[in-house]
Phi, psi and omega in degrees: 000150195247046169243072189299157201193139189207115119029080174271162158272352182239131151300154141211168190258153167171100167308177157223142190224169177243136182240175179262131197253165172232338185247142205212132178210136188259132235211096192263165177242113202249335198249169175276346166294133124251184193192130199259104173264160194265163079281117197255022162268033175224100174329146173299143177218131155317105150252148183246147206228049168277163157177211186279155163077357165215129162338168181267161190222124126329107163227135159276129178208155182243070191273133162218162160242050166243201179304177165216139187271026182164146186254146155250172185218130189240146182274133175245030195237028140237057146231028185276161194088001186224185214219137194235141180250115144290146129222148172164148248350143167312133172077349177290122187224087199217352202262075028021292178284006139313109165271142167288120130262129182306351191219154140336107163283145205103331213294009169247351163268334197294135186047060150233354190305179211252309172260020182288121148331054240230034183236309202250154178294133188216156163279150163340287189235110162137155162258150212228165173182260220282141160259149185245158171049029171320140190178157165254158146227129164063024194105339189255095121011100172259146157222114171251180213189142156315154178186120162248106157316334201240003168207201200245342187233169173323151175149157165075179161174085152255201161232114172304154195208137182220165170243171180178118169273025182191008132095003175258302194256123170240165189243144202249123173272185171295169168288158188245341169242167165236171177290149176210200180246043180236002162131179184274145172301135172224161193313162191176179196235172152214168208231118180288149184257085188258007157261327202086028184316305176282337142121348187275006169210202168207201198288330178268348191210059188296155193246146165332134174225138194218105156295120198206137162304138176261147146257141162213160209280331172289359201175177157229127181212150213250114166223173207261157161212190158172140192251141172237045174213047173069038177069358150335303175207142195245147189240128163265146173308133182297312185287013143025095352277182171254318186233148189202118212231355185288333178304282172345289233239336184080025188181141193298329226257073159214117219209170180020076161284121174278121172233162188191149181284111145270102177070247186279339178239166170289126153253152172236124172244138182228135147289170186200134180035284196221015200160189168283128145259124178306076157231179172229192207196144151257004184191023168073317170311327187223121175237160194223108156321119136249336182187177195198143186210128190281158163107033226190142160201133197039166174016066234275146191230136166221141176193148179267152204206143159266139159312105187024058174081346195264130171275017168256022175201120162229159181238148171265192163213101171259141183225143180238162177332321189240037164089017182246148165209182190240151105326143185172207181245166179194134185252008194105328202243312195242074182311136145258114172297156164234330166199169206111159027288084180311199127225120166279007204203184174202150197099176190283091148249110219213138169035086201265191164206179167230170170240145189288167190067021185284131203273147211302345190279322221263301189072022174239169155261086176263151184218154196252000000 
């Protein structure tokens, strides 16, 4: 398989919508795969990918039923035995070359290929690029990450999801979000709820809360999901979106929340237009715009830090995508810079993140 996978650097924009289709093939599922081959002497065609037991899924794909420089795959095998619908566009007449397989296809090369990575975390199949939701739970380092599952290039925009206990060696799960029809998964944090706050787990079994941009070509907006099986698998909130912001703001640009606990409450920094924002929540669902601070673009970080080590003097740090932050003070409402704008690094270090929950004995900030 040609499925080399690399650490990008690029935003891009691409709603997912429903068009009306004419051409439709019904799909019973005896395997555990279907699987799609790619070619990329063929434009992407909106296809929809429904049936009993799953939402309908949007996929952009360049499907042929000619050579293919790569099979992509999606697992289907707890849906065998039922019957699933393709459809899409009028005269597209390719959805034939969707196939069943009992395995990956490729599944005796993947990371034996020649140029695979084998230092840095990479996927099966597929592009991969901002990582999200970062978090410790039970012993697991969770990473989920941008991903388009069905090509080599942006697009699909799910959230991928691997585990690790020790932040070298990982296990690549199912994707944990999906493109739906309210738009693409785009970047985001998650948070453990040990108070129960949100009302989505209880005490013995708190639930996973995973914050995520939905994109679509009117807007961008920020909703919820949550797991109560380690992040296995995710139920989005029914009150859809939590925060929607195109009014506020005059702009399509309001993306990636970072959330985190402080003192009695939830805080979220969102980017927005021209900076960061600031809001808070008591029970992760319902948030109140406190403040806002220019100078910031994507995938906004605010987290505390000692001063050469002493945890009795500490700084806060807001950080933006592309590796520049300020220092300063935070009250829960209110970041106040004290000095900055920094850059700490040099090179494509581009929408980094840390992870949340780390336990208090560790005393590090690791960032990914």
């Amino acid at each position: 398989m040609k499925n080399m996978i690399r650490l990008a650097t690029v935003a891009a924009f691409a709603g997912v919508f429903m068009l009306s289709a004419a051409e439709v093939r019904q799909i019973k599922i005896t395997d555990n795969y279907l699987t799609f081959p790619v070619s990329h002497k063929c434009d992407r065609v909106r296809i929809n990918i429904s049936g009993d037991g799953m939402a309908t899924l949007p996929v952009d794909i360049r499907l042929t039923d000619g050579p293919a420089d790569y099979v992509t795959f999606k697992d289907v095998s707890a849906l065998k035995v039922r019957k699933i619908t393709v459809s899409a566009p009028d005269g597209f007449k390719v959805l034939d070359a969707i196939g069943q397989s009992a395995e990956i296809p490729g599944n005796d090369s993947i990371y034996k290929e020649i140029n695979r990575p084998h230092y840095h975390f990479t996927t099966r199949r597929g592009w991969i690029n901002d990582p999200n939701g970062l978090i410790y739970h039970d012993g697991e380092y969770h990473l989920f990450y941008q991903h388009n599952p069905y090509e080599r290039d942006w697009g699909n925009m799910h959230w991928g999801h691997a585990v690790s206990r020790d932040l070298v060696h990982w296990t690549e799960l199912a994707p944990a979000l999906y493109p739906d029809t309210m738009g693409a998964m785009f970047s985001g944090s998650a948070v453990v709820d040990t108070n129960n706050d949100s009302g989505f787990g209880t005490k013995d079994n708190p639930a996973m809360v995973a914050a995520f941009t939905v994109d679509n070509p009117d807007r961008q907006m920020e909703c919820i999901a949550y797991s109560l099986d380690n992040g296995r698998t995710f139920t989005k909130y029914s009150g859809n979106p939590v925060i929607d912001t195109k009014e506020k703001w005059d702009s399509h640009d309001t993306r990636d929340p970072k959330m985190f606990r402080y003192g009695d409450r939830w805080v979220l920094v969102l980017n927005e237009r021209d900076g960061h924002s600031i809001y808070n929540s008591n029970n992760l669902r319902d948030w109140t715009f406190k403040s806002h601070i220019t100078g910031f673009w994507e995938c906004p970080e605010l987290f505390e830090l000692p001063v050469d080590g002493d945890k009795n003097n500490t700084m806060w740090v807001m950080y933006g995508a592309s590796g520049t932050y300020m220092l300063g003070d935070f009250d829960g409402e209110k970041f106040t810079p004290t000095s900055g704008k920094h850059y700490y690094s040099t090179g494509s270090i581009y929408a980094a993140q840390t992870i949340n929950n780390m336990p208090a004995s560790d005393g590090r900030r690791i960032q990914i």
